[in-house]
NUKE-749174 format. One line per field, with one value per residue (C-alpha): residue in three letters; x, y, z; residue number from 1. Coordinates in steps of 0.1 Angstrom, whole numbers, plus 5000, padded with zeros to 4 digits. Layout:
% NUKE-749174
aa <- (ALA / ...);
u <- (X / ...);
v <- (Y / ...);
w <- (Z / ...);
i <- (NUM / ...);
***
This chain:
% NUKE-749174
aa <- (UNK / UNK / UNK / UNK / UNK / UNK / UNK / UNK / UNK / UNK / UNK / UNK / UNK / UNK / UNK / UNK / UNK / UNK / UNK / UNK / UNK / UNK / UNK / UNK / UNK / UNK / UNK / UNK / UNK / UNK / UNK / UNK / UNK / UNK / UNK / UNK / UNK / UNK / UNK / UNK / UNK / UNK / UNK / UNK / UNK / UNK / UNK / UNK / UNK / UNK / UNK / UNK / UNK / UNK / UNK / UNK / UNK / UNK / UNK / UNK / UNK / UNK / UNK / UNK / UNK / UNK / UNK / UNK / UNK / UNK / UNK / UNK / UNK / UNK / UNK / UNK / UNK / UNK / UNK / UNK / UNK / UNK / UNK / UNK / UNK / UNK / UNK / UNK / UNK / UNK / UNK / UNK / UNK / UNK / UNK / UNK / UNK / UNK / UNK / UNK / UNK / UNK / UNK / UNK / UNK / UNK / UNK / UNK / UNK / UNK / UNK / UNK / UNK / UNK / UNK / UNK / UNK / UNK / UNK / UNK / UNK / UNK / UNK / UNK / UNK / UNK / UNK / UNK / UNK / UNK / UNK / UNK / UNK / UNK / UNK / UNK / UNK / UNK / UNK / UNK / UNK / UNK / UNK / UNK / UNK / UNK / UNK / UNK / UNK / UNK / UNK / UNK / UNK / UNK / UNK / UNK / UNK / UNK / UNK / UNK / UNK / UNK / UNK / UNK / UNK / UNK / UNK / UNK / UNK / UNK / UNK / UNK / UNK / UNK / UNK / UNK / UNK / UNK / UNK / UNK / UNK / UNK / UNK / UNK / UNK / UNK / UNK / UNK / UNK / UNK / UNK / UNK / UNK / UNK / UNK / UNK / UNK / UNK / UNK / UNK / UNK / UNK / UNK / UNK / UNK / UNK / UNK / UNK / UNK / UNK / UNK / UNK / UNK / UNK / UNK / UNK / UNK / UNK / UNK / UNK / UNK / UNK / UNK / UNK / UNK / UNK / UNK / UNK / UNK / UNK / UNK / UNK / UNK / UNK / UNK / UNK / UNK / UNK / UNK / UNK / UNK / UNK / UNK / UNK / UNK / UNK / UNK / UNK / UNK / UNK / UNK / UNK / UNK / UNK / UNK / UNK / UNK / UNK / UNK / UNK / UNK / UNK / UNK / UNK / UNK / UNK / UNK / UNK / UNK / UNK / UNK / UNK / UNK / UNK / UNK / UNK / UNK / UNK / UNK / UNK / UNK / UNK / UNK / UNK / UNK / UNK / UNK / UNK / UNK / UNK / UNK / UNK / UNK / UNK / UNK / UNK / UNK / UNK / UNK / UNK / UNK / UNK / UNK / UNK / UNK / UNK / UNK / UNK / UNK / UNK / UNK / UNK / UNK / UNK / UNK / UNK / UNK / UNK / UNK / UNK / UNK / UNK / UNK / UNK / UNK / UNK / UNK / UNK / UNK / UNK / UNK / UNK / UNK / UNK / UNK / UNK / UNK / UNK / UNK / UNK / UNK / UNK / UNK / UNK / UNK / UNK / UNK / UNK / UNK / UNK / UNK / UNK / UNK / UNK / UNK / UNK / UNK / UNK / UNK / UNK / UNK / UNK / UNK / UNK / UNK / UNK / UNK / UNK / UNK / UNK / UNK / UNK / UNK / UNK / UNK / UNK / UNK / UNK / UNK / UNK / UNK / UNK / UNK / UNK / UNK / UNK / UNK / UNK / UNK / UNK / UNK / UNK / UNK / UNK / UNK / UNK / UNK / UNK / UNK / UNK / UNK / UNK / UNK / UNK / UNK / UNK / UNK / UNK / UNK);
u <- (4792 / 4767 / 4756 / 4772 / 4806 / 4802 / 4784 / 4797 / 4822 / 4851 / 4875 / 4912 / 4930 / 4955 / 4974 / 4992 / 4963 / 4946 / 4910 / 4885 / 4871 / 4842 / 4836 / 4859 / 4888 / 4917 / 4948 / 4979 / 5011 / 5018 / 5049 / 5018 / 5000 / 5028 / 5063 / 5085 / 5114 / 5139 / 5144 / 5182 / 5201 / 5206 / 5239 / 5223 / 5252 / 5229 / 5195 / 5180 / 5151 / 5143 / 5118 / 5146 / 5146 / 5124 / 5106 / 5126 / 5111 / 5136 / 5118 / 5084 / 5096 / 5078 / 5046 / 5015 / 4985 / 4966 / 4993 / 5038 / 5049 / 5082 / 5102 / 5131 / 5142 / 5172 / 5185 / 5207 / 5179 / 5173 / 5146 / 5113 / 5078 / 5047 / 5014 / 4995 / 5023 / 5021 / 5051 / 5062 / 5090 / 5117 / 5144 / 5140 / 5117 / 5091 / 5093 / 5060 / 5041 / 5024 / 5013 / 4996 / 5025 / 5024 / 4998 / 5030 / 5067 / 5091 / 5124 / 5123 / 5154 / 5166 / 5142 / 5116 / 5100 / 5077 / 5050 / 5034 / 5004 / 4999 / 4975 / 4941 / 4953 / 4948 / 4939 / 4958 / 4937 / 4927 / 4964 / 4971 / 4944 / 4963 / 4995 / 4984 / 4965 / 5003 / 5016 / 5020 / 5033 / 5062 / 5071 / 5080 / 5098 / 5119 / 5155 / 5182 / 5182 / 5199 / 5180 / 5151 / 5148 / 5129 / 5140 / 5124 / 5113 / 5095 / 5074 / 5068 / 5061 / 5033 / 5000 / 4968 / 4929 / 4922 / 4887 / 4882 / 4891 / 4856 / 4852 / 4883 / 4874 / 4840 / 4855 / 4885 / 4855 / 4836 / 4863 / 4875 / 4837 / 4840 / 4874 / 4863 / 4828 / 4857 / 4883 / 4852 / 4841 / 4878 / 4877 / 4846 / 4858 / 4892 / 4873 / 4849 / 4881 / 4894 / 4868 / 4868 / 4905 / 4895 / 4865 / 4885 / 4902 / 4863 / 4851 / 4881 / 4881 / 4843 / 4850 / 4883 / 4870 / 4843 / 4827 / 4818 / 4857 / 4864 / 4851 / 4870 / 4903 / 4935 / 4959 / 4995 / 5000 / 5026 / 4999 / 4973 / 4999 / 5036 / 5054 / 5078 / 5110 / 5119 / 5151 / 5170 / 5191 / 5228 / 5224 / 5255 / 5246 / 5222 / 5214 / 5196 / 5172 / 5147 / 5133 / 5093 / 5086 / 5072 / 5095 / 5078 / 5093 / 5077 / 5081 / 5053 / 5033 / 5035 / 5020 / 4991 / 4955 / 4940 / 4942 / 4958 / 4989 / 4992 / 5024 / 5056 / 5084 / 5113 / 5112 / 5136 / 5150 / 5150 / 5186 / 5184 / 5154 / 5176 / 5206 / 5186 / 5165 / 5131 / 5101 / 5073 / 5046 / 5012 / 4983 / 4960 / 4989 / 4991 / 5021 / 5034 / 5058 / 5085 / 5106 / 5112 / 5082 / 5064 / 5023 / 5022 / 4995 / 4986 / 4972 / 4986 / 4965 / 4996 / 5024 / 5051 / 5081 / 5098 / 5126 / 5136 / 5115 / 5087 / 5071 / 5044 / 5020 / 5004 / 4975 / 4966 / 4929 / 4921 / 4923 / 4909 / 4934 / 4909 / 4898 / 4939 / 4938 / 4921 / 4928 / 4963 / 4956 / 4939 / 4968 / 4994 / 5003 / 5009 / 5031 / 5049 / 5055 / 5074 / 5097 / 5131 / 5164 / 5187 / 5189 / 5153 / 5126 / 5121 / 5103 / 5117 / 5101 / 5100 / 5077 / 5055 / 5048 / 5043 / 5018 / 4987 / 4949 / 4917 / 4901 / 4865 / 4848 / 4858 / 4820 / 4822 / 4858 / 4838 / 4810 / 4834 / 4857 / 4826 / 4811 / 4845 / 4854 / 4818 / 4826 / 4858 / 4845 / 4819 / 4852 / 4871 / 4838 / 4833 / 4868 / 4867 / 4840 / 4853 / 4884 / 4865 / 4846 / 4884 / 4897 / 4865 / 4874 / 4908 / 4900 / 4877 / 4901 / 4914 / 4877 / 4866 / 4901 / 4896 / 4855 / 4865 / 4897 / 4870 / 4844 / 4821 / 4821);
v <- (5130 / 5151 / 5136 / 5164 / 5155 / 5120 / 5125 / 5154 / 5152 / 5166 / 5188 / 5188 / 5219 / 5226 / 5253 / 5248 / 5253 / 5283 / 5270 / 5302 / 5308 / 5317 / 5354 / 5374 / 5344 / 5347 / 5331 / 5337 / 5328 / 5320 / 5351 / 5379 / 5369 / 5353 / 5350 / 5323 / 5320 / 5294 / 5271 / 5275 / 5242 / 5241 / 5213 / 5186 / 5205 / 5234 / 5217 / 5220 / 5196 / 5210 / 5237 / 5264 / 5289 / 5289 / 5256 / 5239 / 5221 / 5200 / 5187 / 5162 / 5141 / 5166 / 5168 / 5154 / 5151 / 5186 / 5204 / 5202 / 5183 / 5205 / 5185 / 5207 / 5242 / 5263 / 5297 / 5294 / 5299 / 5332 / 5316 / 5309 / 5304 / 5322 / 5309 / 5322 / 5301 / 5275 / 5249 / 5231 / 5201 / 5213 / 5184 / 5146 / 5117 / 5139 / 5166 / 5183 / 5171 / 5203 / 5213 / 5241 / 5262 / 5260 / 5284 / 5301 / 5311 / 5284 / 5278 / 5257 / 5237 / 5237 / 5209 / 5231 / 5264 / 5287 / 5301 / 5333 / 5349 / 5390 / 5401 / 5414 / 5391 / 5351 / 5334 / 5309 / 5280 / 5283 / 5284 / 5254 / 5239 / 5252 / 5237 / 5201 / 5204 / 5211 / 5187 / 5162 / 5192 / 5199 / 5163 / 5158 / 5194 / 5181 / 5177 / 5155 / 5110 / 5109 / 5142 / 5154 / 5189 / 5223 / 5254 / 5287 / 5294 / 5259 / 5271 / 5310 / 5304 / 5278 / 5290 / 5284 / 5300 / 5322 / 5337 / 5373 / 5369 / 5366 / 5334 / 5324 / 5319 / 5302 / 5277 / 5272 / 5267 / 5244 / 5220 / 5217 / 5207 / 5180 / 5168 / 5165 / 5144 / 5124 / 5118 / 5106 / 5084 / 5065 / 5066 / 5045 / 5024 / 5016 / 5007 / 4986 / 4971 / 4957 / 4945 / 4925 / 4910 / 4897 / 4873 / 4846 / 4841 / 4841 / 4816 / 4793 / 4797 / 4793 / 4757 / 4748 / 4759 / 4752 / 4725 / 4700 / 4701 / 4692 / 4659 / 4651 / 4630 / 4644 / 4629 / 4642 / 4651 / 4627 / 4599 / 4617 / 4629 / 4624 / 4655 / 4666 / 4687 / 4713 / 4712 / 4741 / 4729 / 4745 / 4783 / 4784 / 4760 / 4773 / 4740 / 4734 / 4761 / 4775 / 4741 / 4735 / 4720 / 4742 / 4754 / 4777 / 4794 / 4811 / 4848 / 4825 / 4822 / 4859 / 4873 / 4849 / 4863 / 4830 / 4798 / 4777 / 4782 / 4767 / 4785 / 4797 / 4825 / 4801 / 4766 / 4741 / 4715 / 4674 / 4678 / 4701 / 4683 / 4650 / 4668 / 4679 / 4661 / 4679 / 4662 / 4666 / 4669 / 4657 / 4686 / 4688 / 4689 / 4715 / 4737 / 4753 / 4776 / 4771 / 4796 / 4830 / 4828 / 4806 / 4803 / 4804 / 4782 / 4768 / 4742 / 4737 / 4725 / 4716 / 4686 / 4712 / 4714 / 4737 / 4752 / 4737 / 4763 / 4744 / 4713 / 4703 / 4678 / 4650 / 4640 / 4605 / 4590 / 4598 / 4636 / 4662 / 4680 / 4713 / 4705 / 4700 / 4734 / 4754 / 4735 / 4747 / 4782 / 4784 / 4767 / 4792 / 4812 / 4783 / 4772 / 4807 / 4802 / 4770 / 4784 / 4789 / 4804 / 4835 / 4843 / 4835 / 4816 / 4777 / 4745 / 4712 / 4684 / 4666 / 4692 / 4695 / 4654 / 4654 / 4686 / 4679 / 4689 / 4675 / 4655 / 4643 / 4619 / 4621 / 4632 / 4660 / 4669 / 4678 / 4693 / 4715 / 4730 / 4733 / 4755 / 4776 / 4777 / 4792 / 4816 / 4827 / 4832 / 4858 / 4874 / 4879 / 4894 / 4918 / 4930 / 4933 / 4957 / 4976 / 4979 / 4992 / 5020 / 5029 / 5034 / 5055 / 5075 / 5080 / 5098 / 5122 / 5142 / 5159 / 5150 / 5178 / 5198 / 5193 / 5207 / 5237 / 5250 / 5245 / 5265 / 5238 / 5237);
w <- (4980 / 4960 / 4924 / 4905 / 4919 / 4911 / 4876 / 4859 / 4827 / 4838 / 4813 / 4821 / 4834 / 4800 / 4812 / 4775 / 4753 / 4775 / 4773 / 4778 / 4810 / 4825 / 4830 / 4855 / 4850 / 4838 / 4835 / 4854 / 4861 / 4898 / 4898 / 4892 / 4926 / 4945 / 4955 / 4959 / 4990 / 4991 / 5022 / 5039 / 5047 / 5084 / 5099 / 5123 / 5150 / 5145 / 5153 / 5188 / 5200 / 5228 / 5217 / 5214 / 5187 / 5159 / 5146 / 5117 / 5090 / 5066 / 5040 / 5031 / 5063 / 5081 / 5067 / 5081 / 5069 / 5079 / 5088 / 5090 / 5120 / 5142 / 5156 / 5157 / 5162 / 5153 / 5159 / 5127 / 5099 / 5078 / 5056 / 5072 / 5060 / 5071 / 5083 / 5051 / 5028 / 5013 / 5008 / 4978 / 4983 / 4958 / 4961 / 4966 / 4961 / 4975 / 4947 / 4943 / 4973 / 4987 / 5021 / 5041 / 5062 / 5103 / 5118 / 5131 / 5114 / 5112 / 5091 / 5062 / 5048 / 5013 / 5002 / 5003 / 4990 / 5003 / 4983 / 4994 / 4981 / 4972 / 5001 / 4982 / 4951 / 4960 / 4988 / 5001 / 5004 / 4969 / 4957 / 4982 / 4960 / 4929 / 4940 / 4942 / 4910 / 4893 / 4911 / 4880 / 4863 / 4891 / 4889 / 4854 / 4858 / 4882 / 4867 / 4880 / 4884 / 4914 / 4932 / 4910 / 4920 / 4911 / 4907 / 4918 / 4881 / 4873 / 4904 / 4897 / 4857 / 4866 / 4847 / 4864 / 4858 / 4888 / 4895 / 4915 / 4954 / 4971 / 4943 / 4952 / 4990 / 4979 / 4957 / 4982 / 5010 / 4993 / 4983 / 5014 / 5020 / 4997 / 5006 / 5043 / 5027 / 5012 / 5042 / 5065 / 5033 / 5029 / 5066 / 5072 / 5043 / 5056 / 5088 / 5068 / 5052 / 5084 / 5097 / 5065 / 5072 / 5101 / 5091 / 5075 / 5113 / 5127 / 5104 / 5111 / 5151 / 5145 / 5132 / 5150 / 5183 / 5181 / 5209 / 5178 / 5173 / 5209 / 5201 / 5170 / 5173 / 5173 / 5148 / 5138 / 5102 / 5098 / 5103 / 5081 / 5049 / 5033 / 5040 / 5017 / 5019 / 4988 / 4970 / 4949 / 4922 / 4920 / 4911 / 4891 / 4865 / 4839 / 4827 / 4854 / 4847 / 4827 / 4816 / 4820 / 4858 / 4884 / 4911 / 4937 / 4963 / 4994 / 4971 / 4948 / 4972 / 4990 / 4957 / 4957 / 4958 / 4959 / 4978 / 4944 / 4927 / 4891 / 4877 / 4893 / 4881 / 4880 / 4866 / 4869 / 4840 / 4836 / 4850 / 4877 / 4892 / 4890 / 4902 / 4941 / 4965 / 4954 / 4948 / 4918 / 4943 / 4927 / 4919 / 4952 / 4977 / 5004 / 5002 / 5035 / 5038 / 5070 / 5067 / 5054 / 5063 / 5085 / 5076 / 5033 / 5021 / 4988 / 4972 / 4936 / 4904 / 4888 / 4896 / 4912 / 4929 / 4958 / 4970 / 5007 / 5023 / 5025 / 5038 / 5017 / 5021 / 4998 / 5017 / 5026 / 5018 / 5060 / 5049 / 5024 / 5013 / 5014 / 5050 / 5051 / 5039 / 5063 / 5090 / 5085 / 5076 / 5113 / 5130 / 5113 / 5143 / 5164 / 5140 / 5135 / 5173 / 5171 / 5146 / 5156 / 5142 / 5141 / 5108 / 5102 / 5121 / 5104 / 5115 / 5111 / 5091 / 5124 / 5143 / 5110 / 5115 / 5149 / 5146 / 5160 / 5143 / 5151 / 5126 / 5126 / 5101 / 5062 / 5052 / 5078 / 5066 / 5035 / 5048 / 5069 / 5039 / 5017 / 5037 / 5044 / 5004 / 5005 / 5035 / 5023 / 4988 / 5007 / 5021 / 4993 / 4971 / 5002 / 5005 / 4966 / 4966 / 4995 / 4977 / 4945 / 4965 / 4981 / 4949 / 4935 / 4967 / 4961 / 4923 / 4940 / 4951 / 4916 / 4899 / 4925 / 4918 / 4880 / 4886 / 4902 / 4881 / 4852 / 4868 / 4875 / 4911);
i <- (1 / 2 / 3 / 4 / 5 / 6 / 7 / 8 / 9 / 10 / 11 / 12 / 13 / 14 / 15 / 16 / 17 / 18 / 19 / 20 / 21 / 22 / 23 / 24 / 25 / 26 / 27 / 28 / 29 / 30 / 31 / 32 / 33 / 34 / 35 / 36 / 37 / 38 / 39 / 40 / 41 / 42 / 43 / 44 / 45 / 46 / 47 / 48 / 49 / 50 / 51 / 52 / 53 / 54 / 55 / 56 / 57 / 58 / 59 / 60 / 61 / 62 / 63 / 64 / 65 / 66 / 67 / 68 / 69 / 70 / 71 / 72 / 73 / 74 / 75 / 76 / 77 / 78 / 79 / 80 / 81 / 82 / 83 / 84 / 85 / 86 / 87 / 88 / 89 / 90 / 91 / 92 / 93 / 94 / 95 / 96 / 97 / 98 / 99 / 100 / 101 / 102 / 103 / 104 / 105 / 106 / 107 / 108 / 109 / 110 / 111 / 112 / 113 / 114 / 115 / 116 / 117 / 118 / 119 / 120 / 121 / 122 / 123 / 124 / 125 / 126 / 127 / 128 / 129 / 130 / 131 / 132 / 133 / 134 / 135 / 136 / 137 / 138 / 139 / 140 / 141 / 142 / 143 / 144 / 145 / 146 / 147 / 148 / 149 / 150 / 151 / 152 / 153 / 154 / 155 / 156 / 157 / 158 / 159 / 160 / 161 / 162 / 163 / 164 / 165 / 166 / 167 / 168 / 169 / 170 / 171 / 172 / 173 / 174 / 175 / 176 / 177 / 178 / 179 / 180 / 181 / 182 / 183 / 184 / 185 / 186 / 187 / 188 / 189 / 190 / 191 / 192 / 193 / 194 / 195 / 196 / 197 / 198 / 199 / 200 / 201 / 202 / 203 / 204 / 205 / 206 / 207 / 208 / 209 / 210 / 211 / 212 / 213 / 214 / 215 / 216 / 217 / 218 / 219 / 220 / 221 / 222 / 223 / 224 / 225 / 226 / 227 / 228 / 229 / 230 / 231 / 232 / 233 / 234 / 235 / 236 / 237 / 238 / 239 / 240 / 241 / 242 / 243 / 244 / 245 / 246 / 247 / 248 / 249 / 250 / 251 / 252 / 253 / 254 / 255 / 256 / 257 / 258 / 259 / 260 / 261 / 262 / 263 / 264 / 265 / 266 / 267 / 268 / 269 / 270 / 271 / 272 / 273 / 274 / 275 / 276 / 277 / 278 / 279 / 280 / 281 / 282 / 283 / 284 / 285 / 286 / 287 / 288 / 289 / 290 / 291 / 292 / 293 / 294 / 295 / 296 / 297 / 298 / 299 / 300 / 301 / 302 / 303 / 304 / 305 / 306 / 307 / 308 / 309 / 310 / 311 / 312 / 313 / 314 / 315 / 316 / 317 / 318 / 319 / 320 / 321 / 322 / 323 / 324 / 325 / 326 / 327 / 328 / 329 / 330 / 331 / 332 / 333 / 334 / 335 / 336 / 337 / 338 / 339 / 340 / 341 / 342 / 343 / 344 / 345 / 346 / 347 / 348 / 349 / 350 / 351 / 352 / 353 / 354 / 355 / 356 / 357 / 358 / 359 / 360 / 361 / 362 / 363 / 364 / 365 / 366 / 367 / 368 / 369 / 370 / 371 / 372 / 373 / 374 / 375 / 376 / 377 / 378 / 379 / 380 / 381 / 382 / 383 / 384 / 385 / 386 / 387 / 388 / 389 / 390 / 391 / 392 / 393 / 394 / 395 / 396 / 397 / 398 / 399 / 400 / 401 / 402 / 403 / 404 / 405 / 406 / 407 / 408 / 409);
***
């Protein structure tokens, strides 16, 4: 991405306040250079798949990325959409979003509209370009809770500045320049991005199958820690809630970003922890999740309690509880595969005792979750910064947009 894309201060497109233009601009409203043609509702009876008729498009379902995906055709229509048109989604969640018509005719259905430029007066790409700069604009037009929706005039009475034609097709050229430099930049990040998912697995199979770890003994986790089974108090008495002891439930753990949990959305009272089997489990325990679903992993800094969807562990002195930890982590999905239910997969307290990891010598055990803390760490920074650039990526898009309806571009 060129520096002036990345570094120039942008002004915002005010179609309100009319901000002067550059020379040979002017502002218009979309009715002077286009016109607007309603979509037709079409009954399912009156769909054909098979390639009959003339392609139908519904509504934003049908969109792609480049271009509308036909999947079905109809001989009912009498509103269609040409290839130089441009669609707008008038109805729905989807109000606003904005795509390039089908290279050939096809019908369009009442959630959409089809905006078609004056030959000689705007090209189409540029107004495509105009169309998703508006779109915040079409959004908060929309009126109706149930079915926002747009009417013919909240499209035709939209305000842009155009340029003459031939500066038109340059700016409409070179902005599909930049968004193409853009698509192949989120692209390689995305890649980047999962390859960075998949290195916490490689560091643990590096350790826990490794040939180092072939020589370490196996030892059940009921012979290593005290597991403990989660408790909910009754639901229907509020005096059991709301009180100040950690509860966690496997939704705590789902929304963690880190390896500890300290705090939890529901908390429990003096009487509702007497009133259940839970148990305050002591700060440096392993939670783990077994059911709804299998494989959540924490270690929590603060005494804590759980719902009975877990089986957490206090560690014995023969174990780290970090080493614990990961050892876990890289035995999830043979634990997911024990799992067994209808409703929803679970594993008993009995299979988590009798579960098997290998185990070498307590300085090792340190040695071993030092280093992975340190790996993981590494991770998390790298996926972080990836994560950064995606989102830097993913403002591009109307900074560039913003650039050329100012004249900057």
């Amino acid at each position: 991405m060129t520096d002036k894309v990345q570094q120039t201060s942008l002004k915002p497109l005010n179609p309100v306040t009319l901000e002067p233009l550059k020379e040979g601009w002017r502002w218009l409203k979309l009715r002077e250079v286009c016109s607007v043609h309603p979509g037709q509702h079409i009954l399912e009876a009156d769909y054909n798949r098979k390639g009959i008729g003339i392609g139908y498009l519904t509504g934003p379902d049908d969109f792609g990325k480049e271009s509308p995906n036909v999947t079905k055709w109809t001989e009912k229509s009498k509103a269609w959409c040409e290839p130089s048109d441009v669609l707008v989604t008038v109805k729905g969640a989807g109000v606003g979003k904005t795509n390039l018509a089908p290279n050939e005719r096809v019908a369009i259905g009442r959630q959409l509209m089809a905006v078609r430029p004056n030959p000689g007066q705007i090209d189409h790409i540029f107004l495509y370009h105009v169309l998703i700069t508006c779109f915040s604009k079409l959004q908060g037009s929309a009126l109706g809770s149930t079915v926002p929706g747009l009417g013919r005039g909240n499209i035709e009475s939209l305000e842009f500045p155009c340029p003459p034609l031939l500066e038109q097709k340059r700016i409409a050229t070179k902005i599909q320049e930049f968004m193409q430099e853009v698509d192949r930049g989120r692209t390689a990040c995305e890649k980047q991005l999962e390859a960075a998912k998949a290195l916490p697995s490689a560091h643990l199979r590096a350790v826990f199958e490794s040939e180092e770890s072939k020589k370490w003994e196996n030892r059940r986790l009921g012979e290593v820690c005290e597991i403990v089974t989660g408790s909910t108090p009754k639901t229907d008495d509020p005096s059991n809630w709301n009180g100040e002891i950690l509860w966690a439930t496997p939704n705590d753990m789902g929304k963690l970003r880190e390896f500890t949990i300290e705090d939890t959305e529901r908390k429990i009272s003096q009487k509702g922890f007497e009133s259940c089997s839970t148990k305050l489990l002591p700060p440096e325990s392993v939670l783990l999740t077994t059911r709804a679903p299998i494989g959540h992993l924490a270690i929590n800094l603060k005494p804590m309690c759980t719902n009975q969807g877990f089986k957490s562990l206090i560690p014995t002195s023969k174990i780290y509880n970090w080493f614990l930890f990961f050892a876990l982590k890289h035995f999830v999905p043979v634990l997911q595969s024990m799992g067994r239910g209808q409703t929803f997969t679970e594993i008993s307290k009995g299979q988590v005792e009798t579960f098997e990891i290998p185990i070498p010598h307590h300085t090792e055990q340190y040695k071993i979750a030092t280093y992975l803390k340190e790996k993981m760490a590494q991770v998390e920074n790298l996926q972080s910064a990836i994560r950064n650039q995606l989102s830097a990526l993913n403002t591009l898009p109307q900074a560039i947009l913003r650039q050329a309806f100012n004249g900057e571009l």
